[in-house]
N, CA, C and O atoms as a GROMACS GRO file, in nm:
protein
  452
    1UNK      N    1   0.085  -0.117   0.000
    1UNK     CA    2   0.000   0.000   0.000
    1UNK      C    3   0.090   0.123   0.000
    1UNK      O    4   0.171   0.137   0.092
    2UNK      N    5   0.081   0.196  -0.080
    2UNK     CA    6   0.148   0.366  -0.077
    2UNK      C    7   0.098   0.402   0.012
    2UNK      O    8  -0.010   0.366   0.060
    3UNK      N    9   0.210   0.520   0.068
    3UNK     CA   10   0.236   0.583   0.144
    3UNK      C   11   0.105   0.682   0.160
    3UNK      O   12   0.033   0.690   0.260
    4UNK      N   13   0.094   0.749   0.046
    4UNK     CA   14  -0.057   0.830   0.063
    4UNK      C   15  -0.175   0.758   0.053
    4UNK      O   16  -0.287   0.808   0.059
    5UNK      N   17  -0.155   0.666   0.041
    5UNK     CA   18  -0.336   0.518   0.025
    5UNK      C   19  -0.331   0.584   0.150
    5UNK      O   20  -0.400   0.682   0.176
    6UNK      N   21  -0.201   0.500   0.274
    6UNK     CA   22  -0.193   0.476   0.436
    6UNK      C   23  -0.291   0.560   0.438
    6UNK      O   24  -0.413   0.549   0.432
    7UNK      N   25  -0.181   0.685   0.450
    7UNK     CA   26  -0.258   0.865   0.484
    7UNK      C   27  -0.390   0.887   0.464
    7UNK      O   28  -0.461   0.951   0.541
    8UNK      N   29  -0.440   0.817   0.323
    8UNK     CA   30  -0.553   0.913   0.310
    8UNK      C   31  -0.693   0.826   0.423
    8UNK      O   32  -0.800   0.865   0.471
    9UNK      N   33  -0.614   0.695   0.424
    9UNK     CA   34  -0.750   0.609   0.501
    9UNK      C   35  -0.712   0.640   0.648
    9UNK      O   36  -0.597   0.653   0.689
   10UNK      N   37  -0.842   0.649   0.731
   10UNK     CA   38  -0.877   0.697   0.855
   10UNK      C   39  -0.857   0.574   0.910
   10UNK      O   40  -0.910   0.471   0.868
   11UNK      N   41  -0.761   0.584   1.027
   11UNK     CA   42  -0.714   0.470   1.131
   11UNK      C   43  -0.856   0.394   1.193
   11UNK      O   44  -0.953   0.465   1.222
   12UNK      N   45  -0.859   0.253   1.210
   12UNK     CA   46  -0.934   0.196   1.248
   12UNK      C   47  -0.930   0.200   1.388
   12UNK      O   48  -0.815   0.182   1.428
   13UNK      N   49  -1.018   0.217   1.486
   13UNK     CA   50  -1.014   0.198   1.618
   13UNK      C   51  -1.049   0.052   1.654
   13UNK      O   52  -1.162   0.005   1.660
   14UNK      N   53  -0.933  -0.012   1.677
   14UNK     CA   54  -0.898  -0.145   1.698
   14UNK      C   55  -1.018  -0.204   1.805
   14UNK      O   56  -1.082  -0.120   1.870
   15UNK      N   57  -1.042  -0.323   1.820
   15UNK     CA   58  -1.087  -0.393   1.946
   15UNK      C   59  -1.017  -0.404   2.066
   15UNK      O   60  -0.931  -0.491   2.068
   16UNK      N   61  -1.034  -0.333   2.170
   16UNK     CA   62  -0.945  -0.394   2.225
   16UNK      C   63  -0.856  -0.535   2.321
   16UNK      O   64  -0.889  -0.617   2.407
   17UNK      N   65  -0.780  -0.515   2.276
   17UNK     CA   66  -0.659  -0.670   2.278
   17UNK      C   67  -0.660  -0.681   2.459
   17UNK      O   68  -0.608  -0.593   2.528
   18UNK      N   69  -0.725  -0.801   2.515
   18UNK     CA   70  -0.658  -0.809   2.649
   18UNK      C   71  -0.597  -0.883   2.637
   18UNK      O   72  -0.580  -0.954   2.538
   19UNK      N   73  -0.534  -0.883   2.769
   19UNK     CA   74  -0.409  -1.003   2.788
   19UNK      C   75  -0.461  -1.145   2.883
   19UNK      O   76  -0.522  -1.144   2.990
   20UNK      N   77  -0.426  -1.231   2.825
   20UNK     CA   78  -0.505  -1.365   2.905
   20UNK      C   79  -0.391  -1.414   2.993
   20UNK      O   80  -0.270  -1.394   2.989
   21UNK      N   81  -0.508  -1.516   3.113
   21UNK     CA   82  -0.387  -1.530   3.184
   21UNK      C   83  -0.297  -1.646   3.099
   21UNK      O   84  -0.314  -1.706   2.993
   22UNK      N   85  -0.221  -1.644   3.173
   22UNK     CA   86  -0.101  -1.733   3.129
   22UNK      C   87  -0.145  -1.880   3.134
   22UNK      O   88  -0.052  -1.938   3.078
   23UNK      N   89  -0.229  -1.966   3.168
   23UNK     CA   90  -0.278  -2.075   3.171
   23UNK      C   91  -0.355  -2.082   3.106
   23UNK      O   92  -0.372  -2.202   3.082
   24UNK      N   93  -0.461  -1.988   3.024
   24UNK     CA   94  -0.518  -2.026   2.895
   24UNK      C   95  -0.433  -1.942   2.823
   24UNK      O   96  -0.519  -1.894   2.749
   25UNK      N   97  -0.298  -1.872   2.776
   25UNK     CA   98  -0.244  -1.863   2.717
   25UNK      C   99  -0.141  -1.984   2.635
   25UNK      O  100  -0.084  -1.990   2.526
   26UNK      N  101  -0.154  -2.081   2.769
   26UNK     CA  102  -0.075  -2.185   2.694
   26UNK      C  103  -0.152  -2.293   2.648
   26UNK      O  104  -0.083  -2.371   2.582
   27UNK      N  105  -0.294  -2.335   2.661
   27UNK     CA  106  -0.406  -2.399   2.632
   27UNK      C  107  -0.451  -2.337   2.468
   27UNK      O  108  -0.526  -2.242   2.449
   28UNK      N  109  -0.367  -2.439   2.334
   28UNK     CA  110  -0.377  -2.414   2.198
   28UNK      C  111  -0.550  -2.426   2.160
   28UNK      O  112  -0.589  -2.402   2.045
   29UNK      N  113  -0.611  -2.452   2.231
   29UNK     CA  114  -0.754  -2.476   2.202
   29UNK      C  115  -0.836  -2.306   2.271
   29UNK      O  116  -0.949  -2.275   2.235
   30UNK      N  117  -0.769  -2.235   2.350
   30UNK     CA  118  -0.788  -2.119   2.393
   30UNK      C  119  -0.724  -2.013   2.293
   30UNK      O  120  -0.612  -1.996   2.246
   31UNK      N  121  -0.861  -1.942   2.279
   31UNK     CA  122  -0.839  -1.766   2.188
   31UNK      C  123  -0.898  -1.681   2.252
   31UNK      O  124  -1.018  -1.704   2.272
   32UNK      N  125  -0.841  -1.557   2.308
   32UNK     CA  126  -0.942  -1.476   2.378
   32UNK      C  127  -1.053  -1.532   2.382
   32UNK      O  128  -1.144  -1.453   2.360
   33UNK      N  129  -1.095  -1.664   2.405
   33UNK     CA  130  -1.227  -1.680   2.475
   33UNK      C  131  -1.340  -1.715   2.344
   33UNK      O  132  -1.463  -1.724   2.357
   34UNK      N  133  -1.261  -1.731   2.218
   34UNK     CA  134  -1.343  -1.775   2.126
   34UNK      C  135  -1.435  -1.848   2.138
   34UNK      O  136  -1.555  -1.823   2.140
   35UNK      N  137  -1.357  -1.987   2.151
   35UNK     CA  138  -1.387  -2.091   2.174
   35UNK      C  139  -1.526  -2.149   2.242
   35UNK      O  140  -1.592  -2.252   2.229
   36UNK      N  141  -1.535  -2.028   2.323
   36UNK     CA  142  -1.643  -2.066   2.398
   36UNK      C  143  -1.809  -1.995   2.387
   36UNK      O  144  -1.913  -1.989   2.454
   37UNK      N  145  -1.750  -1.947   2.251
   37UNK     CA  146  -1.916  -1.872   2.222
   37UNK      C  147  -1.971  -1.934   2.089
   37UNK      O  148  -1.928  -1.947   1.975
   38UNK      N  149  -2.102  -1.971   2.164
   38UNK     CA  150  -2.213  -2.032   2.093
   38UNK      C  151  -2.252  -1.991   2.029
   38UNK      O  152  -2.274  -2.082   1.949
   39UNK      N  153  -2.301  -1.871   1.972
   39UNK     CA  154  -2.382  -1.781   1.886
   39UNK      C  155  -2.280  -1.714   1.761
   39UNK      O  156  -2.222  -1.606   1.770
   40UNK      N  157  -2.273  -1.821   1.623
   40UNK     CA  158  -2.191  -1.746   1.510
   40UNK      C  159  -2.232  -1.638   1.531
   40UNK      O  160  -2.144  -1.575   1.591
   41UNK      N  161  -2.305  -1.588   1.518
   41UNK     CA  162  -2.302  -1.418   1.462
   41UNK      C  163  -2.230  -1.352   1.521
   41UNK      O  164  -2.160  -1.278   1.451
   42UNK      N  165  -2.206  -1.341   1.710
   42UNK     CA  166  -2.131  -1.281   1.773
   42UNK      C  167  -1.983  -1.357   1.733
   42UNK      O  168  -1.888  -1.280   1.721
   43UNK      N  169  -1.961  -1.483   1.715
   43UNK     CA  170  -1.843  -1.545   1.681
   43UNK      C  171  -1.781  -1.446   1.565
   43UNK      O  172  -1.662  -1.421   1.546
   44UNK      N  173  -1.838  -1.422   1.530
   44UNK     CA  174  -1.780  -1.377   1.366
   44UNK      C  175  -1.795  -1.211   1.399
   44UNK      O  176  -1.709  -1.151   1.334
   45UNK      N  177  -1.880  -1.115   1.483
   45UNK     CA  178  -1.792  -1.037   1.481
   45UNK      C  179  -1.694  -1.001   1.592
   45UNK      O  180  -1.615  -0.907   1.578
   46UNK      N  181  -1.698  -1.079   1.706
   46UNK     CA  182  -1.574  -1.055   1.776
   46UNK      C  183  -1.463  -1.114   1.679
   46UNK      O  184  -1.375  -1.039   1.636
   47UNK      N  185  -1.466  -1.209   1.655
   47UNK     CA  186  -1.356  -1.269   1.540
   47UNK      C  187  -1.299  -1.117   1.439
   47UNK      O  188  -1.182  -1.078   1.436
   48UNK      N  189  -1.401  -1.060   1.376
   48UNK     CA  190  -1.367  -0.976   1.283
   48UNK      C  191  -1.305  -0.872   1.380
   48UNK      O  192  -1.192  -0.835   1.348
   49UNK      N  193  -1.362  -0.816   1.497
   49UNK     CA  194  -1.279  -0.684   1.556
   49UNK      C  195  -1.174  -0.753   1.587
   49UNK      O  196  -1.079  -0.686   1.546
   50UNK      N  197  -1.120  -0.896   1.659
   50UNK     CA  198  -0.929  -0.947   1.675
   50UNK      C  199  -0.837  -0.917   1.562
   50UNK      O  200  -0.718  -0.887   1.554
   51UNK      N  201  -0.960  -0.939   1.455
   51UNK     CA  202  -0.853  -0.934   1.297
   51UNK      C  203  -0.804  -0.835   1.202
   51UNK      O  204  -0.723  -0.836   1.109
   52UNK      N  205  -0.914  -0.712   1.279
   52UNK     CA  206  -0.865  -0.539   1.253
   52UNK      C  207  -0.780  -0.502   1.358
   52UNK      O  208  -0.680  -0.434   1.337
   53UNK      N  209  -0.818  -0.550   1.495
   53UNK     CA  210  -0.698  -0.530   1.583
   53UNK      C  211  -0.568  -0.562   1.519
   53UNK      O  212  -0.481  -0.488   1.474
   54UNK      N  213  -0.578  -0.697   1.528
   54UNK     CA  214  -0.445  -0.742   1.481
   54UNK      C  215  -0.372  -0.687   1.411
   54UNK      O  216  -0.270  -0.632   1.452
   55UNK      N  217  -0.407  -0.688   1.290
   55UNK     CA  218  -0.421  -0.602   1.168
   55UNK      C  219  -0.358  -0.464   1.182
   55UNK      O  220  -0.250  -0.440   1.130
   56UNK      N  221  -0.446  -0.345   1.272
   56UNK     CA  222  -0.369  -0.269   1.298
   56UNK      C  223  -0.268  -0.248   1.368
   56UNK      O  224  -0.184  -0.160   1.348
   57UNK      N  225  -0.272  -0.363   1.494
   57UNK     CA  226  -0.130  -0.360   1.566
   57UNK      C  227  -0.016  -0.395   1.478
   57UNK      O  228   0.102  -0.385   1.510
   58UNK      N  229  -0.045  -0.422   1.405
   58UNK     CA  230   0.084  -0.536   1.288
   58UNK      C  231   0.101  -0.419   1.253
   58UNK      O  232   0.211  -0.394   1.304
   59UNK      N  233   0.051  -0.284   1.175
   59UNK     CA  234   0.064  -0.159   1.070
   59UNK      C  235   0.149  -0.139   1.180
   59UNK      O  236   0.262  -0.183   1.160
   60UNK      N  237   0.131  -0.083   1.298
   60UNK     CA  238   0.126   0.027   1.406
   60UNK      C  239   0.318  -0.028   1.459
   60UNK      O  240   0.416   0.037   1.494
   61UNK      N  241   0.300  -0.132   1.445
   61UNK     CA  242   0.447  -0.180   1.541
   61UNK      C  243   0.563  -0.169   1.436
   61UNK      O  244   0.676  -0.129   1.462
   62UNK      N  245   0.505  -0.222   1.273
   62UNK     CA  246   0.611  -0.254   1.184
   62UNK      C  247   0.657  -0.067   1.196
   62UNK      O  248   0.772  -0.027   1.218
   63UNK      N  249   0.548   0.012   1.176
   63UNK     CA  250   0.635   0.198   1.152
   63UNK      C  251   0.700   0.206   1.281
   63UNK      O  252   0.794   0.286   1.284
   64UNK      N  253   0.669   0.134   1.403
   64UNK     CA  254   0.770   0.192   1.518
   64UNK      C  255   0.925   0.076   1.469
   64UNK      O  256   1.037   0.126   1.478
   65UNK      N  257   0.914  -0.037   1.433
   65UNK     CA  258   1.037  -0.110   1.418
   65UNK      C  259   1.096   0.032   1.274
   65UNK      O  260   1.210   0.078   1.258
   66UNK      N  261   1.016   0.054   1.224
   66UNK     CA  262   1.067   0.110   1.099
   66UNK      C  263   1.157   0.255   1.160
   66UNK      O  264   1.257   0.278   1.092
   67UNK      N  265   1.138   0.339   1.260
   67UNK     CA  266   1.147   0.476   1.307
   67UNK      C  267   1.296   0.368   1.425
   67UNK      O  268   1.408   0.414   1.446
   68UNK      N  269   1.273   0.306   1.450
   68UNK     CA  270   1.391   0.236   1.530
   68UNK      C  271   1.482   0.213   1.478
   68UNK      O  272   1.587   0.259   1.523
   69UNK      N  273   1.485   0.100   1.317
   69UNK     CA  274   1.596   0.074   1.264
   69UNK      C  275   1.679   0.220   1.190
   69UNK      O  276   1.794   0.223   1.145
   70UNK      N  277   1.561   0.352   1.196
   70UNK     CA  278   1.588   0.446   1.124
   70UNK      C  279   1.732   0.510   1.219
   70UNK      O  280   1.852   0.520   1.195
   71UNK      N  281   1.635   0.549   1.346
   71UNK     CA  282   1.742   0.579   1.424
   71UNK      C  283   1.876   0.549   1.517
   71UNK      O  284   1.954   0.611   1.588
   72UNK      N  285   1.848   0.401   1.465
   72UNK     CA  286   1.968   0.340   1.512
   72UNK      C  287   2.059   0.287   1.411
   72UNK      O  288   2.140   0.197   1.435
   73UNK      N  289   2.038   0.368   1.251
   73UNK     CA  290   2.110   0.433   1.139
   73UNK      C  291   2.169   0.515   1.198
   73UNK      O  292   2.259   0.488   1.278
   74UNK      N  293   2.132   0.624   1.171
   74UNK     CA  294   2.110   0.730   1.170
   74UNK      C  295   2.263   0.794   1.180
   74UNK      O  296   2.318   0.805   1.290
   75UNK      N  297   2.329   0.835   1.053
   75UNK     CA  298   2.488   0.900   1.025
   75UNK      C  299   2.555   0.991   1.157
   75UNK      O  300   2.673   1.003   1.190
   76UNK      N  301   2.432   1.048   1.215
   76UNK     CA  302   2.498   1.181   1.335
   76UNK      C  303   2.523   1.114   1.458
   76UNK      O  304   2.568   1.175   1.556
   77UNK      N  305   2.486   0.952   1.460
   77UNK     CA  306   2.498   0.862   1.586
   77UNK      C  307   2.667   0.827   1.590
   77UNK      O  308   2.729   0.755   1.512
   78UNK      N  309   2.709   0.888   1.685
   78UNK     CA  310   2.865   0.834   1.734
   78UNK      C  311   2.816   0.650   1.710
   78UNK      O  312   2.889   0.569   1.653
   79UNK      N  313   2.733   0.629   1.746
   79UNK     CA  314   2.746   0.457   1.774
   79UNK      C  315   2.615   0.397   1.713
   79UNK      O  316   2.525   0.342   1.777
   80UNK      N  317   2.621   0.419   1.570
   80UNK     CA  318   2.514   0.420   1.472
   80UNK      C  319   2.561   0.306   1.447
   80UNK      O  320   2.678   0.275   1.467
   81UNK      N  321   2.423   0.191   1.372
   81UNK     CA  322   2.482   0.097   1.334
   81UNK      C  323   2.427   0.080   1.206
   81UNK      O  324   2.328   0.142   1.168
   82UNK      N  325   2.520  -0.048   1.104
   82UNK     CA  326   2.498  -0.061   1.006
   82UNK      C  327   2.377  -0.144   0.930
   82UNK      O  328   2.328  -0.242   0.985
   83UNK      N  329   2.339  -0.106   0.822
   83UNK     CA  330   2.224  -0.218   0.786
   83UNK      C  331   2.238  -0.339   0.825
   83UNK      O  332   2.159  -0.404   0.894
   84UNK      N  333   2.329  -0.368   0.786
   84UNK     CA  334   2.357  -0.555   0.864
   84UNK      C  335   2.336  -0.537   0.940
   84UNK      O  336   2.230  -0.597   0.958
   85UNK      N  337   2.377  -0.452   1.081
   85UNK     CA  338   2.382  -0.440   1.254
   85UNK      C  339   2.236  -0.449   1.302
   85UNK      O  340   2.197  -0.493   1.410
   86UNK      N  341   2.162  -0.398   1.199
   86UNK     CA  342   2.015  -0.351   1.205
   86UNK      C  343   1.963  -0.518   1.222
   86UNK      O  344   1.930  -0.593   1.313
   87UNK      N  345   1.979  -0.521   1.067
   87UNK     CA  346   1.922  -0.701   1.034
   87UNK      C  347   1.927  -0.785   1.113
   87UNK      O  348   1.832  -0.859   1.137
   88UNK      N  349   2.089  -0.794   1.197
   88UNK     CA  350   2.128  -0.867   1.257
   88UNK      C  351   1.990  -0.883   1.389
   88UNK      O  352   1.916  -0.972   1.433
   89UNK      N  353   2.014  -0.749   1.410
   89UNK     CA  354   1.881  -0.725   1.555
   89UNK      C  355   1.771  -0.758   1.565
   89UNK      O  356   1.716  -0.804   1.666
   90UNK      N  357   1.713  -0.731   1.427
   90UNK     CA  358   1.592  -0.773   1.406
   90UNK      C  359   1.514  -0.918   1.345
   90UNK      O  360   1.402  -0.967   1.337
   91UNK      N  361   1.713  -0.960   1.293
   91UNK     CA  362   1.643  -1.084   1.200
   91UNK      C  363   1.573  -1.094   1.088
   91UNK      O  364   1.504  -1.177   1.030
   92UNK      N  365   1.626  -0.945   1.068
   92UNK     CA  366   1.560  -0.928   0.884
   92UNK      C  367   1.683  -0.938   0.798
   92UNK      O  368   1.796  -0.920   0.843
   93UNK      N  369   1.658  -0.966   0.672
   93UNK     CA  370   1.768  -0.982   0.594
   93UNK      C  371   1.833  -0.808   0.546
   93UNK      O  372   1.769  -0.716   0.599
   94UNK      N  373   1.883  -0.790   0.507
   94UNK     CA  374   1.996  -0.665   0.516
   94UNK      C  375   1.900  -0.595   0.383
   94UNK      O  376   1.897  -0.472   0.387
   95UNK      N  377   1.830  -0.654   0.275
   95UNK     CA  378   1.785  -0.547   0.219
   95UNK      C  379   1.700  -0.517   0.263
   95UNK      O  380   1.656  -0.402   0.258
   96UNK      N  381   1.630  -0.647   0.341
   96UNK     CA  382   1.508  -0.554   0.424
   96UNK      C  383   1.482  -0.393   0.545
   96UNK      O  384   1.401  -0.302   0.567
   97UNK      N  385   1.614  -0.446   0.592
   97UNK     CA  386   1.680  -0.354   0.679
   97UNK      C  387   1.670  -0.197   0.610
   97UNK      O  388   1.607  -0.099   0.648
   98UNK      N  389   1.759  -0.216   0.493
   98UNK     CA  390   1.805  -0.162   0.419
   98UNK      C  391   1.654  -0.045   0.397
   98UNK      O  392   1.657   0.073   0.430
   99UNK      N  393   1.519  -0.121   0.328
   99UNK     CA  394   1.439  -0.041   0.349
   99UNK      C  395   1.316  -0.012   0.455
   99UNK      O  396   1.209   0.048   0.457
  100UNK      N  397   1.401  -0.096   0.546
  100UNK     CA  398   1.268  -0.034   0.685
  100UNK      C  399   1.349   0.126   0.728
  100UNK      O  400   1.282   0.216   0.779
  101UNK      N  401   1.468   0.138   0.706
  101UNK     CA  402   1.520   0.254   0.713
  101UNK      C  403   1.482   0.369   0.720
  101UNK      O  404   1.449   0.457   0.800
  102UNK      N  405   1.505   0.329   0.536
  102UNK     CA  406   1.465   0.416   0.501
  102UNK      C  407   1.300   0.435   0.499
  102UNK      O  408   1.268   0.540   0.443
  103UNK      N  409   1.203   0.367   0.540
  103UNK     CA  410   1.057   0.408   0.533
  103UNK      C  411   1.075   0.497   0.667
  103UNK      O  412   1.036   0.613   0.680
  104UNK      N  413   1.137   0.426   0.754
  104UNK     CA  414   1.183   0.463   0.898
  104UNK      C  415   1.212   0.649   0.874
  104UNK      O  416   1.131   0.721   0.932
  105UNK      N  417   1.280   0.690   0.824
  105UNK     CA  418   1.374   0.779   0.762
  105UNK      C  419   1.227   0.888   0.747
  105UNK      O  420   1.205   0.988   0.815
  106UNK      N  421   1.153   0.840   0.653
  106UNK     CA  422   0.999   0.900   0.570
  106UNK      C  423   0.908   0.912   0.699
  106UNK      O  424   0.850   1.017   0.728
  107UNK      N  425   0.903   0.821   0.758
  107UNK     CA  426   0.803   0.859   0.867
  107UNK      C  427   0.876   0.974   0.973
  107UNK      O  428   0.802   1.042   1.045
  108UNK      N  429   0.976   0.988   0.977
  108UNK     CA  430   1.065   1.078   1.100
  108UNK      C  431   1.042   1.231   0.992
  108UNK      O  432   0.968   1.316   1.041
  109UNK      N  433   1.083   1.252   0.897
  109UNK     CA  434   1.090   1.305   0.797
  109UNK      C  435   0.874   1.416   0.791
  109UNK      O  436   0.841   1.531   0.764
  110UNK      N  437   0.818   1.326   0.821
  110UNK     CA  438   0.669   1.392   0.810
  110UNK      C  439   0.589   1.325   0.903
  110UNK      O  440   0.541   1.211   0.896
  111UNK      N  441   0.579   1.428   1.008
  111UNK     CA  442   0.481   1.402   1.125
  111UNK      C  443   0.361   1.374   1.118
  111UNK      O  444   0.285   1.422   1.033
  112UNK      N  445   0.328   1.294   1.205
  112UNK     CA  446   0.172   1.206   1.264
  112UNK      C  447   0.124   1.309   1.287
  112UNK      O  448   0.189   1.408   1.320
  113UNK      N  449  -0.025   1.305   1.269
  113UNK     CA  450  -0.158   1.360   1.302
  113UNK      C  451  -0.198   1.378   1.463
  113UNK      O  452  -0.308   1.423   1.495
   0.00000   0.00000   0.00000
């Protein structure tokens, strides 16, 4: 998606994400509590608000990894590191690096709303 698509569409106000405890977190048959509702219709749209959540948390985290690998470029850093250094951190491959950077770079470059 371009950069101005992002812009021009109005942020979704996510569902919000709780945190489960840790004992149905490790129970693979446990989803926020899916599992246990009888009535498709509500199944399907709590289902649909996890999957715009998701969805937007996924947009929302990749521009902060992106504004991170930017500034931990970044030429004026005494202890800047290199695309590889980046990759290395993140476990992306070096061209990827290469352009979370620079998107990184574009988002620092023109401020949020």
């Amino acid at each position: 998606m371009a950069q101005a698509d992002r812009n021009a569409q109005p942020r979704l106000r996510p569902a919000p994400l709780l945190f489960e405890p840790a004992e149905a977190a490790s129970d693979p048959e446990h989803f926020f509590n899916l599992e246990s509702m009888d009535d498709p219709a509500e199944l399907l749209s709590r289902a649909t608000e996890l999957t715009h959540a998701f969805r937007a948390a996924t947009d929302r985290s990749i521009e902060f990894q992106a504004v991170a690998a930017a500034q931990l470029a970044d030429p004026r850093r005494f202890d800047r590191l290199t695309p590889a250094d980046v990759a290395e951190r993140a476990e992306w491959t070096e061209d990827y690096a290469e352009k979370m950077i620079e998107f990184g770079r574009s988002l620092l470059k023109s401020p949020r709303p």
